[in-house]
Each structure stands twice: as C-alpha cells, then as structure tokens.
N, C-alpha and C positions, 0 to 999 in steps of 0.2 A: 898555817891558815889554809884550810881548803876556799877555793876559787871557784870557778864557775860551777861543779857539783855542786856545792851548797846554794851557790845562789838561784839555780833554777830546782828546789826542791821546796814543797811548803812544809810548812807544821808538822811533824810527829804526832801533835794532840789530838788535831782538829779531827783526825780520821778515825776515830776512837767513836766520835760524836757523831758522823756519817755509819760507818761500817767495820766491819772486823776486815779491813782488805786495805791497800792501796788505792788510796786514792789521790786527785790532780794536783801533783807537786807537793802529799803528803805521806807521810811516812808514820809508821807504825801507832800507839795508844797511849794519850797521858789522863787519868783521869781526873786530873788536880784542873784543868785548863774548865773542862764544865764548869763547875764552880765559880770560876773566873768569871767565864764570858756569860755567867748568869748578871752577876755584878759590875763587871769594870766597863760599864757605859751609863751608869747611873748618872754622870754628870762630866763635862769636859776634861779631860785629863789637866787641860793650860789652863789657869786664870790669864786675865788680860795684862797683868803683870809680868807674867814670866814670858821666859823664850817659847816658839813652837817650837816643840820635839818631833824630830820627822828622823824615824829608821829606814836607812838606806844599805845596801849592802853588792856587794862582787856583778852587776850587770852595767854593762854600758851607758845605756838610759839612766840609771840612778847616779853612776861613778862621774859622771859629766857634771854635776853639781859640786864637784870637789872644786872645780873650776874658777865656780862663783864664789866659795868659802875662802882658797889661797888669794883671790884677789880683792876680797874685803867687799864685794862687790852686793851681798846682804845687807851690811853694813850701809852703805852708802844708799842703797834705796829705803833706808828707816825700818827694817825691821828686822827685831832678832831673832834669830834660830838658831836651834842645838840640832845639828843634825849630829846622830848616833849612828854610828860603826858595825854591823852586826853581821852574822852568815846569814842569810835571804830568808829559814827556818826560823830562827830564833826571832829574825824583827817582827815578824808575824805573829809570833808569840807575845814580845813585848807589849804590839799594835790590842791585841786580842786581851791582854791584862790591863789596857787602860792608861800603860806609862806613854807612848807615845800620842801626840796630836793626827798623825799621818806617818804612811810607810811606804814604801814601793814596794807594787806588787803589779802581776798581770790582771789583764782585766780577766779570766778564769776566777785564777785564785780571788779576787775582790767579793766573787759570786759565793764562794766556797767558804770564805772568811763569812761573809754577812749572815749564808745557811746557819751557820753552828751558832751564831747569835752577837759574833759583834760587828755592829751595821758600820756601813762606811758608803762612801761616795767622792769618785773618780771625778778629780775638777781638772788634774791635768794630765794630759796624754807625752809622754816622755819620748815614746817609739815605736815602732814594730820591729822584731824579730826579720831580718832580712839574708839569710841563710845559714848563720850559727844554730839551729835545728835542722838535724839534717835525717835522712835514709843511708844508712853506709851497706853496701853490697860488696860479698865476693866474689872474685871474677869463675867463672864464667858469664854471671847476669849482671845485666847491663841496662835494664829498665825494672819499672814497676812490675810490669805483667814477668818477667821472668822471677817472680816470686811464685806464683802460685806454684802449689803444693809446696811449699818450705817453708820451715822452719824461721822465724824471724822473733828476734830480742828485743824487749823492751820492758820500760817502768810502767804495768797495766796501771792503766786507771791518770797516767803524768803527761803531763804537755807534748810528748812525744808519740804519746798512743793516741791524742789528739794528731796530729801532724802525719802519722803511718796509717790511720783512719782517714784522712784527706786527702792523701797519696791512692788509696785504694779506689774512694769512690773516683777519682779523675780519671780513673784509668778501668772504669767500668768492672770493678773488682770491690769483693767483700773479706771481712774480715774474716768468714767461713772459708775464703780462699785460701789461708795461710793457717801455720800456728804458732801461734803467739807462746812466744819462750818468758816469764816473768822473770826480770834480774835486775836488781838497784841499777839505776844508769853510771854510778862511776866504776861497777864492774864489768858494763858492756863490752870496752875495748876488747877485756880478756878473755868475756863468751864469745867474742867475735875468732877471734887468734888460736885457740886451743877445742873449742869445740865443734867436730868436726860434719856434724848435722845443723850448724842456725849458719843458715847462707846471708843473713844483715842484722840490723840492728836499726834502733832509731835512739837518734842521743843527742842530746845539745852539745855545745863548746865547753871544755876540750876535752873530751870525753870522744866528742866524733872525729874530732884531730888525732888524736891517740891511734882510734883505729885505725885510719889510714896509715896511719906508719909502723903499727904491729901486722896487719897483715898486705902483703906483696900485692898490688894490682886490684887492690879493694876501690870505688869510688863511690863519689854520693851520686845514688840514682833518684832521690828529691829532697827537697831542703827547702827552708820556709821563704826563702826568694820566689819557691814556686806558688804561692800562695801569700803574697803582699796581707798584711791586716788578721791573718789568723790567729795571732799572738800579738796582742798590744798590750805595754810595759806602762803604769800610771801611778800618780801620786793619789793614793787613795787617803781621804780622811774623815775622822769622825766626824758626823753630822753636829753635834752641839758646838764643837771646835769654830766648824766655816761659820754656822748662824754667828757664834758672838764674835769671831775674828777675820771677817771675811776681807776688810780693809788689808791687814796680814797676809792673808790669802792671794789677795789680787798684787802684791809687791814680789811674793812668793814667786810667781808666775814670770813677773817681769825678768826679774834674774834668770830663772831658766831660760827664755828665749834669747837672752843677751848673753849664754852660755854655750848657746846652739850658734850661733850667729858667729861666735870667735872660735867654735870643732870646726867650721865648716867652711871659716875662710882660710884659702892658700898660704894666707901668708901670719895667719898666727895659731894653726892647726897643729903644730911643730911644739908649739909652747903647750897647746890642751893638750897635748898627746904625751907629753913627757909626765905633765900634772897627773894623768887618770889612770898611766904605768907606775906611776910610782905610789900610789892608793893601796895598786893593789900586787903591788911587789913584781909587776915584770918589767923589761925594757921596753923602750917608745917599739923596736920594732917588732917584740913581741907582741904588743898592744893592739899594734893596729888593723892588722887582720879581724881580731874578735868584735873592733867600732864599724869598720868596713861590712858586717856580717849583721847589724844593727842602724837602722833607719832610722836616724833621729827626725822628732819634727818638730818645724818650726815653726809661726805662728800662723801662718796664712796655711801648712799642711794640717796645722791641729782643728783650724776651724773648719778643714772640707772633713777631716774624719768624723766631728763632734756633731754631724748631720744627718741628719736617721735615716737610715735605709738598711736594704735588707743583704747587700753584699757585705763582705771584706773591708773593702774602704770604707765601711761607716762601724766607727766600734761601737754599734747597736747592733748593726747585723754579726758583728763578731761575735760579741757578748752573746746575743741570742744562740750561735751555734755554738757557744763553748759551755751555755747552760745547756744545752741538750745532751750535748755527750756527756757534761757531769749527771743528769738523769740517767739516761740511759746506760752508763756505767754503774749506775748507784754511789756516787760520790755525794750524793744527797738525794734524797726522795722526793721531794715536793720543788717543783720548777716556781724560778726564782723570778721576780717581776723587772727587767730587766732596767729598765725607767728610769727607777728609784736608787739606782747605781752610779746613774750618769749624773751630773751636771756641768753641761757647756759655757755656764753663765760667766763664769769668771774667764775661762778665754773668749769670748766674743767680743767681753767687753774692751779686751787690751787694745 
C-alpha cells in the first residue's frame, strides 16, 4: 500500500476535465469519470436508513478518525458510519461517482472536485498541514533566495507548486526566478540524488523525508509551518447528504473533536498514536513525526478558522488563494465562488 504519495495526490480523472497537464493533486486522463460526475449527484448517495459513507484515506487529519471507529465511539453518539479505506486518489473518485456521503480532502482539491461538477461543502476542518510540505535544498543553498537561477523539482500544477509559489513570493521572488523541473512527487527524492542540475525540490511527507536522507547535507529551506493555513485538510460532503442528514452531520462532528481532544492529551496520546500507526502500517514512532507535521484542530481552533477573512487563518482566505493558483495554473478556467464551499454552521453550533 502506498502511504503518503497517494494520499496527497488527487484524481487522475478529474484533470482530463480541466486540462491535458497536471493539475492540484491530479494526475493524468480518465474519460469515464465525465460521465459520471454528469450523473452521480442526482440525488444523495445515503437514504436516511443507511450508514454515512465517508472515504477517508493515508493523511493525519483523516487517520485520527480511526480513533473514534476502534473505540466505538460513533457508535455511542447514535450514529452510523461506514467510513471506507482508500488511497486519497481513489476516495475522490469514489466521492465524484456518488458512492460516498463525504471524503477528505484539502480545501484546494474541495474547489477542484466541485469545478469538474461534483459539488460538495466543507463542514468540518480536520487540520492544516504544519510542515510535512516542505522545500528540500542542496547544500550549498540554504534559503529561498539562494534558488534563483536553479533549477528546482516539483508536481506542476500539485499542492507543492502551491507551497514553492508561497516560498517565492515571501521572499520577494518569482517563479520566472527559477526553473521549474516537472516530476511525479514520489519520484522527487531521486531527481533530487542523481540529478545533478535541480538544486531542490518541493514535496510532501515522506517523499521530503526521503530526500533528506538520499542526499548529504540537503535541508528544508521552507515548509508549510512557514505558512500556518495554506493547506487545510476537511471533511468535505455532498450537499443533498448534510440538507437531509444534517442531525448525523452534527454527531459526525462531535466524535471528531472527542478524537482531537484524546491525540492531544499527554496522557492518552500514546494509545492514538499506536491506533493511527497501525492504520497505516507503521510504528507509534514512525508515526509521530508525520502528526507532529500536521495541526490538528479542535473546536474552539476550527471556529477562529471558519471566520472569513482574507489571511491564512481563515480558510476563506485560503481557499481564495488556492482558487487562484488553480486559475491561474489552468487547473480550471473559471474561478470558483468560494462561499459556497464553506459551511461553518455545524461547527459553531457544537
């Protein structure tokens, strides 16, 4: 099972629907999914009978739900969910065919999914990215500015080129400063190692782990710590879903903060950390670097982010600036209403 590659990459399809390129966390052409997401919103995926279906897959923010599942803890708040198992590509798929109620995804990709036509709306905020997005540089350069003129690797058009585009402007630098090397991100470590013109890369976890330990005296010279709010992790879901099950919705919610509440205390941290290593097949102390790298939030963080403004900290202003680089990448042509994405309603009310 691929691990964090897959789970920060979106859809192969969806970029079919956008463009003949790369685009944010998608990957190559399926032309069967059009079809699809002409159709698979006709009507809620769940009757009120069945469980929510919610695809979750290999990111910290989502794998913290495993939490609430092994401790029955669903269960005990009244309501039932199937959460499904998948690589971060594929739930998105599913999400976009209609079999799921809800999936996790970034709030980019949320914007990216609704463009190609299946609509959805972020009710809960899971995390931000807190330096498992990173800049990996060869030594001799040791800041942002010591890019210009070089060569630098990355997934054009993926959450990364987002991230090495927000590295540049901070540092009063464009992306005509640099040139941009295209290469799948779980091949980065080894354009980093053997090719002897791309002086960095930009890559998520572990993929940016990697390079640091294929090449000698490589470090991160920016990472999404530097930029709090750039990348927010959410349970995105169909709209017909929340109107008829939103009672569901608001129980949904509950468990997750009573899930954040037991990662994040000292003294039962030890037990979530074993739970969300063993998900996803590594050790507690393999794990906890990549949760440490990931800002989970909890209820009183989710309701200052769910407050519109035009920074980082409000994932409006995120969303805004993540719909712009998908325009202006061409990961979709017509800029997205950013609004209509969001709803706060169900966390304010907790």
């Amino acid at each position: 099972m691929k691990r964090f590659e897959t789970t920060r990459t979106i859809r192969s399809s969806l970029a079919a629907l956008g463009r003949l390129a790369p685009t944010l966390r998608i990957r190559g052409a399926c032309a069967a999914v059009a079809t699809t997401l002409a159709v698979g919103f006709a009507a809620a995926p769940a009757l009120a009978a069945t469980p929510l279906s919610i695809g979750y897959s290999d990111w910290p923010g989502f794998v913290a739900f495993q939490v609430g599942i092994e401790k029955g803890w669903f269960k005990e708040a009244g309501v039932d969910v199937n959460f499904q198992w998948f690589d971060y590509s594929a739930s998105l798929d599913a999400f976009s065919a209609g079999k799921l109620d809800a999936v996790g995804a970034t709030n980019g990709d949320a914007l990216v999914t609704g463009a190609s036509g299946a609509k959805n709306v972020m009710i809960l905020l899971t995390d931000y990215s807190s330096g498992n997005d990173t800049v990996i540089a060869k030594p001799p350069i040791r800041t942002i500015e010591g890019l210009k003129g070089k060569k630098v690797g990355v997934e054009t058009g993926l959450v990364d080129h987002l991230l090495l585009d927000t590295a540049l402007e901070r540092h009063a630098m464009k992306e005509s400063d640099i040139t941009l090397v295209n290469a799948k991100t779980n091949e980065l470590p080894q354009v980093l190692a053997s090719s002897g013109d791309v002086a960095a890369i930009a890559a998520w976890q572990p993929n940016s782990g990697e390079a640091l330990k294929r090449v000698p005296g490589s470090r991160a010279i920016f990472t999404s710590a530097d930029a709090p709010g750039l990348i927010y992790d959410a349970i995105t879901v169909n709209p017909v879903s929340l109107q008829t099950r939103k009672a569901d919705w608001e129980k949904v919610l509950k468990v997750w903060y009573r899930c954040v509440a037991y990662i994040n205390d000292p003294k039962t941290q030890p037990d979530a950390v074993k739970i969300m290593a063993a998900r996803v097949g590594l050790t507690p102390a393999q794990y906890l670097p990549l949760l440490k790298g990931t800002h989970l939030l909890d209820q009183a963080a989710a309701k200052k982010a769910f407050v519109k403004g035009d920074g980082l900290a409000s994932v409006y202003g995120s969303t805004v600036n993540a719909d712009k680089f998908n325009v202006r990448n061409a990961v979709y042509k017509q800029s997205q209403t950013v609004g209509s994405y969001i709803d706060p309603s169900l966390t304010s009310a907790q």
